[in-house]
N, C-alpha and C positions, 0 to 999 in steps of 0.2 A: 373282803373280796375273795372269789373264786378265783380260780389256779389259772383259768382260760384270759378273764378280765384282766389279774394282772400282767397277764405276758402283753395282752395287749394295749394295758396301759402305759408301759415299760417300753414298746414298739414305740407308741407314738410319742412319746414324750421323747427317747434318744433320737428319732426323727427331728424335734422341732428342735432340736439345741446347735451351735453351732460349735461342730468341733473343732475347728481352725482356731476359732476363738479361745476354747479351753488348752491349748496347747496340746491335743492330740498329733500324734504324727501317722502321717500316709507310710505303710510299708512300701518301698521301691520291688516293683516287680520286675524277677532277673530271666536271663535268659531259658534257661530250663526250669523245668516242672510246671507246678499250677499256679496262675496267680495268687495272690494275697489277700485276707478277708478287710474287708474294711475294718477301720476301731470303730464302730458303731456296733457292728454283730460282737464284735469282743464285751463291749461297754452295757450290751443288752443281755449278753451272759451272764456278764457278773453283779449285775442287778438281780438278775432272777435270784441266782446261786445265793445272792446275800440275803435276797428278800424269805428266802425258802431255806434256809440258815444247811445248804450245802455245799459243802469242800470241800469232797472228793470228786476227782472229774471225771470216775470213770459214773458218778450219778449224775453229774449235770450233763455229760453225753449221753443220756437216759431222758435227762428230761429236752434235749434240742432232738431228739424224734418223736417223741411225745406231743410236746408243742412246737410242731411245724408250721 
């Protein structure tokens, strides 16, 4: 697979899962600053990241403007 397909295979598939079910947790959003990313964008980063065998973040913040 190409680089584009699996982001978007990696989309729809953390899409179809139920995370309540895997015992993901909801960040509580507080009063100040920005709200909180869902764990689905977290769980589809670190799919890619694994998938593309990177661990440093300042390359997987490379590749989430990349594949937008």
């Amino acid at each position: 697979m190409d680089s584009v397909s699996i982001v978007r295979f990696l989309d729809a598939y953390v899409d179809s899962l139920d995370l309540a079910e895997l015992d993901f947790v909801l960040a509580q959003d507080s009063v100040e600053g920005r709200p909180a990313f869902t764990s689905s964008v977290f769980l589809k980063l670190y799919l890619n990241g694994y998938y593309k065998r990177i661990r440093l973040s300042r390359r997987l913040e490379k590749e989430c403007y990349r594949n937008v």
